[in-house]
C-alpha positions as CSV (number, residue, x, y, z in Angstrom):
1,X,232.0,163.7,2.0
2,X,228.8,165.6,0.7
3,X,227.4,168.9,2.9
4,X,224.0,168.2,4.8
5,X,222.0,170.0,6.4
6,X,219.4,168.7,9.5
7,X,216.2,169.9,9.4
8,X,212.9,169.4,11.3
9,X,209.0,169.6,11.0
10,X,205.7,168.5,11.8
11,X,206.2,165.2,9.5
12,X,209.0,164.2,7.2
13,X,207.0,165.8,4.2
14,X,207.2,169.0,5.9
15,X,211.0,168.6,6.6
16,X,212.0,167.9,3.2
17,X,209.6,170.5,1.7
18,X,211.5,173.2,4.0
19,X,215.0,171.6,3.4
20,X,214.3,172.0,-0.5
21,X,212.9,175.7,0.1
22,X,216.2,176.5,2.0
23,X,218.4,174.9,-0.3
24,X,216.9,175.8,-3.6
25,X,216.8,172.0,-4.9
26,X,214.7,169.5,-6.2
27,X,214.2,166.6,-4.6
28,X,216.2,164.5,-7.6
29,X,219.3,166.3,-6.4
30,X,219.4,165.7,-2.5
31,X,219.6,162.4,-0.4
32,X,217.0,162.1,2.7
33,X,218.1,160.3,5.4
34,X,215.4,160.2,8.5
35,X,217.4,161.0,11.7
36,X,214.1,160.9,13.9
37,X,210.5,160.2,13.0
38,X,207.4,162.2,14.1
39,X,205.4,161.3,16.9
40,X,202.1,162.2,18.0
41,X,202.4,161.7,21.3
42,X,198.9,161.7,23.7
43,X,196.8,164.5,23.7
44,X,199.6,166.5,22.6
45,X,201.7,165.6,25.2
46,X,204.8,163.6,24.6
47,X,204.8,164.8,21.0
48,X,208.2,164.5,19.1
49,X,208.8,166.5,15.4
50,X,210.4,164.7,12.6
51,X,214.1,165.2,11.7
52,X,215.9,164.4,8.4
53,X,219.5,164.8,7.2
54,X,219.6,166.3,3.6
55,X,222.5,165.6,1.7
56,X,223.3,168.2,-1.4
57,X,226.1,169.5,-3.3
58,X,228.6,166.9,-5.8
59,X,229.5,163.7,-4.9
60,X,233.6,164.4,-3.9
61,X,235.7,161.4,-5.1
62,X,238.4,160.7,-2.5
63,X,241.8,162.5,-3.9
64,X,244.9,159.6,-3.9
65,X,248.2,162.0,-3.3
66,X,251.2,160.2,-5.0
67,X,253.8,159.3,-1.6
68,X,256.6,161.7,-1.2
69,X,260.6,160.4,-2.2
70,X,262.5,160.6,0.7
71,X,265.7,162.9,0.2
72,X,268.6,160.8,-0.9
73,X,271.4,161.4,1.4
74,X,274.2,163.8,0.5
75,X,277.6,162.3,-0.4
76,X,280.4,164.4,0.4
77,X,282.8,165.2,-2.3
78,X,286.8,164.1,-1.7
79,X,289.1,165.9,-3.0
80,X,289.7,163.6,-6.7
81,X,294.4,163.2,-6.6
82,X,295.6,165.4,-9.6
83,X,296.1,163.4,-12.8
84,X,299.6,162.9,-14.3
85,X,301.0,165.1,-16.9
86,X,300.3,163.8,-20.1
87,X,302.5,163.9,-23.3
88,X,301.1,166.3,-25.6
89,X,299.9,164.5,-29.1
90,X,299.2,165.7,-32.5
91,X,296.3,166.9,-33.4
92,X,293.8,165.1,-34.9
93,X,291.6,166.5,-37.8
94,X,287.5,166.7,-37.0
95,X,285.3,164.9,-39.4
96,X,282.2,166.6,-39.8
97,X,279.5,165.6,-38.1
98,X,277.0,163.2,-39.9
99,X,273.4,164.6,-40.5
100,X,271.1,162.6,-38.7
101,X,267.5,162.5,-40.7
102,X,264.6,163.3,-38.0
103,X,262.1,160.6,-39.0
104,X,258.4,162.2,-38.8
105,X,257.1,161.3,-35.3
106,X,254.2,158.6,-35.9
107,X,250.6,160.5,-35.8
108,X,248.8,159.7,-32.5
109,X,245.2,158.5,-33.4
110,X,242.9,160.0,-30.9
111,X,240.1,157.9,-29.5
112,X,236.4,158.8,-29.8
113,X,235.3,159.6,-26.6
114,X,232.3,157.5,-25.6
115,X,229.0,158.9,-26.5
116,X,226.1,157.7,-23.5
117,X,223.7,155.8,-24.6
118,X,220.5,157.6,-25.8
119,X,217.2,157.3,-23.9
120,X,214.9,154.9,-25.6
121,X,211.6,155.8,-25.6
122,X,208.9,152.8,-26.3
123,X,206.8,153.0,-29.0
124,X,202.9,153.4,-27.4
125,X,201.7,149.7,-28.3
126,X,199.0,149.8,-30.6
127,X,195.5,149.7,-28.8
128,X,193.3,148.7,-32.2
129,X,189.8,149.9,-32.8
130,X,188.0,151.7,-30.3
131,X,185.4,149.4,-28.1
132,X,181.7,150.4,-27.2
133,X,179.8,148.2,-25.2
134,X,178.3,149.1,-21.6
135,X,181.5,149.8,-19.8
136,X,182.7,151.6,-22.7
137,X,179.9,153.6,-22.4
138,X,179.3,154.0,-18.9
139,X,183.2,155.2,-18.7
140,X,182.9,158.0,-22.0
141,X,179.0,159.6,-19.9
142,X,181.5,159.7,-17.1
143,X,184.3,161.1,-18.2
144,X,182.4,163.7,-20.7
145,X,180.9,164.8,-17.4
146,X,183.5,165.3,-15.1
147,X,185.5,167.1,-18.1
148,X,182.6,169.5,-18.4
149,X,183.0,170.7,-15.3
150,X,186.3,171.2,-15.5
151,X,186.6,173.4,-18.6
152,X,188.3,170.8,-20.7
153,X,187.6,169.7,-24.4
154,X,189.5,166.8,-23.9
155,X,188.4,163.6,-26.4
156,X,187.7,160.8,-24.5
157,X,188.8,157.3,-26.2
158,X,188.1,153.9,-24.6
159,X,190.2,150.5,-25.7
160,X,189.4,147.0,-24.7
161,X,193.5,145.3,-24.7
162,X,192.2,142.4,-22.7
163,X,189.1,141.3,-21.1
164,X,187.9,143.0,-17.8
165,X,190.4,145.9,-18.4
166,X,189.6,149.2,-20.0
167,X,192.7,151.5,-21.5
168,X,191.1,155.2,-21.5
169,X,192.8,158.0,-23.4
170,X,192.7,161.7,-23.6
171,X,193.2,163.3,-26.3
172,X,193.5,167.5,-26.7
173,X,195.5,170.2,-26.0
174,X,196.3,171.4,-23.2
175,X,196.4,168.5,-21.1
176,X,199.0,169.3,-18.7
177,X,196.4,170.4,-15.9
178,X,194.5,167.3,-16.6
179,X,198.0,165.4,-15.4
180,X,198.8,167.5,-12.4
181,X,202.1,167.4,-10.8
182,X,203.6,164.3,-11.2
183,X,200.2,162.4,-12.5
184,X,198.3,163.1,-9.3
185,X,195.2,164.6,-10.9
186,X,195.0,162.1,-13.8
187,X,195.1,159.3,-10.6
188,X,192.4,160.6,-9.3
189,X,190.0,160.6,-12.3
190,X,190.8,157.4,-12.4
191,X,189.9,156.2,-9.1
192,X,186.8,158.4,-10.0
193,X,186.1,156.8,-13.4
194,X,186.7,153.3,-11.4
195,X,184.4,153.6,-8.8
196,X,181.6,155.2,-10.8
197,X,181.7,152.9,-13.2
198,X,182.1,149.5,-10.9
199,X,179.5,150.5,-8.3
200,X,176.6,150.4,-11.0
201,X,177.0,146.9,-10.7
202,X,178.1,143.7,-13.0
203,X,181.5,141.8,-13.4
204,X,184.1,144.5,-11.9
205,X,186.5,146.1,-14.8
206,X,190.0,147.8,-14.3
207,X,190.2,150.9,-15.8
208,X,193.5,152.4,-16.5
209,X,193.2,156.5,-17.9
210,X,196.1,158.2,-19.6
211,X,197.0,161.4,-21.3
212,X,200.2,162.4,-23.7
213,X,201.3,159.1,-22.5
214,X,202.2,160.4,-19.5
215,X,202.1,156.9,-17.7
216,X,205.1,155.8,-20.0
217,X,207.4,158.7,-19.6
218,X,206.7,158.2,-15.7
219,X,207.8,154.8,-15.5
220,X,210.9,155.9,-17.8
221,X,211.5,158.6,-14.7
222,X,211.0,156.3,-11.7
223,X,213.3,153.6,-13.5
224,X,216.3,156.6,-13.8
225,X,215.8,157.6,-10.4
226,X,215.9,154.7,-8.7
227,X,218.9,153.2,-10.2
228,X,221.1,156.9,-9.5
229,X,219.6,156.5,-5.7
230,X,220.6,152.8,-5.2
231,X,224.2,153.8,-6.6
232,X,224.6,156.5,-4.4
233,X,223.0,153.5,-1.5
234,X,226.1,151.6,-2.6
235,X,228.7,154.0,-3.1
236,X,227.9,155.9,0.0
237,X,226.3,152.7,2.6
238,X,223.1,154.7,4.1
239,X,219.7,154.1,3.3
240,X,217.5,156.6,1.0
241,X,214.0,156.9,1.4
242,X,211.9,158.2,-1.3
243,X,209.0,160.7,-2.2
244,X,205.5,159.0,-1.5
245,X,204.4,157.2,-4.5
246,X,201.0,155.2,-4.8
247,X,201.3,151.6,-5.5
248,X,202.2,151.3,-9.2
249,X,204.8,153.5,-9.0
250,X,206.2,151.6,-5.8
251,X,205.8,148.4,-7.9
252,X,208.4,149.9,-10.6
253,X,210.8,151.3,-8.4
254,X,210.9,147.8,-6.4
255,X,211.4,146.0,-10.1
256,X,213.9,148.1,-11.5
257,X,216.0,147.4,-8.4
258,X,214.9,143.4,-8.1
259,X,218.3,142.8,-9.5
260,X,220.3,145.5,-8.5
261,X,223.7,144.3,-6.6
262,X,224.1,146.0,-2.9
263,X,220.7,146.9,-2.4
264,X,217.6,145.9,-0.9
265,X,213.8,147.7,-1.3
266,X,211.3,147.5,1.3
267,X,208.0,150.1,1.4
268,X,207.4,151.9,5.2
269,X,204.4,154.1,6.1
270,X,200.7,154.0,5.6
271,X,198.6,155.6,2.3
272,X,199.0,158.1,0.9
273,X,202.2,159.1,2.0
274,X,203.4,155.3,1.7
275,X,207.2,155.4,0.7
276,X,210.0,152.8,-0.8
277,X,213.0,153.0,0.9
278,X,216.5,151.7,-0.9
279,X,218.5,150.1,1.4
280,X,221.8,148.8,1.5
281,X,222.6,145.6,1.7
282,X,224.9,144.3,4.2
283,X,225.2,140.8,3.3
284,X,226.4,141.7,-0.1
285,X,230.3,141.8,-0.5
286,X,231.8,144.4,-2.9
């Protein structure tokens, strides 16, 4: 059984953020299981804090001790009657003994230990020319803009893959605080981009902005998390709810576990601290 630890706060956010602190983990390496959830209560009265379990440390496997032989009995020893004299014979000559030729023990081949299978990362698909029509436009004025004022040099590069739906790239160095932590900054120039761009009016356009193809290696990361969490579901039969996520990367984690035996995904709370939740599944049989 893994160690835990029960801690409260004002919200589950603030619960894990101080289990974390007081464990010195990331959130990859724990398990959150909500014990009570906040309430509000009226006018402050009433008002309950949130509680979580936080499982940590390595995942014990169950020792099997091999059963212990019972003591045979112990036989006592008769007295054995004494043996008849016997006539004396000649002696016999020894014959040497034979030499007996040690045959070379056969060499044991050693098997290769598996290797794991290397990470795969997908080629970016290629996007063609660049595309500059009114959108196009509209999006690079933006974007140029809203760089500007924040210090950044970053290129701006605008594809057309499909009709109605615009593939943005920046391209620089020093991107990394364009991104923010875990792609929250880069989401929100894009709802910026979107909505400047859509409220000008005409046919509405999807606009989807990414930088050192960050949006790939994400969904590479959600996919590898949620399939160690819903083993850990299965191995261990208690629900794990995850770190708030917007609703793309809630639509991956829900895929990558669509088909995934023992479990079952379901999302809980309200934007932006909406959360999937990996569940084990009762009716499955293992």
């Amino acid at each position: 059984m893994r160690d835990y630890i029960d801690v409260t706060g004002k919200n589950e956010d603030e619960a894990i953020s101080k289990a974390l602190a007081q464990l010195g983990l990331d959130r990859d390496d724990v398990s959150v299981e909500v014990l009570e959830r906040a309430k509000s209560g009226f006018l402050g009265l009433g008002a309950c804090p949130a509680k979580i379990r936080v499982y940590y440390g390595p995942e014990e496997e169950e020792e099997i001790l091999p059963p212990v032989p019972k003591p045979e009995p112990v036989r006592e020893e008769r007295p054995r009657p004494a043996a008849p004299e016997r006539r004396e014979r000649p002696e016999r000559k020894e014959r040497p003994p034979r030499e007996k030729k040690e045959r070379p023990a056969p060499e044991k081949k050693e098997r290769p230990a598996p290797r794991p299978e290397p990470v795969r990362e997908e080629p970016p698909v290629p996007l063609g020319e660049e595309v500059d029509d009114e959108k196009a436009a509209a999006i690079r004025t933006f974007l140029k803009g809203l760089l500007e004022h924040m210090d950044s040099a970053a290129e701006v590069k605008v594809y057309l893959p499909e009709k109605g739906r615009y593939k943005v790239i920046l391209e620089g160095q020093g991107l990394g605080a364009l991104i923010g932590r875990r792609g929250e900054t880069l989401d929100a120039i894009q709802q910026l981009t979107s909505y400047a761009v859509n409220r000008s009016g005409g046919p509405r356009v999807r606009i989807h902005l990414d930088a050192e193809n960050y949006r790939a290696k994400r969904e590479q990361s959600l996919q590898h998390l949620a399939r160690k969490v819903a083993g850990k579901v299965v191995r261990y039969r208690r629900s794990v709810t995850l770190e708030p996520m917007n609703a793309y990367e809630r639509h991956v984690i829900h895929t990558a576990l669509q088909d995934f035996e023992g479990v079952t995904t379901y999302s809980t709370g309200m934007d932006p601290n909406r959360r999937v939740v990996v569940a084990w599944d009762r009716g499955e049989r293992h």
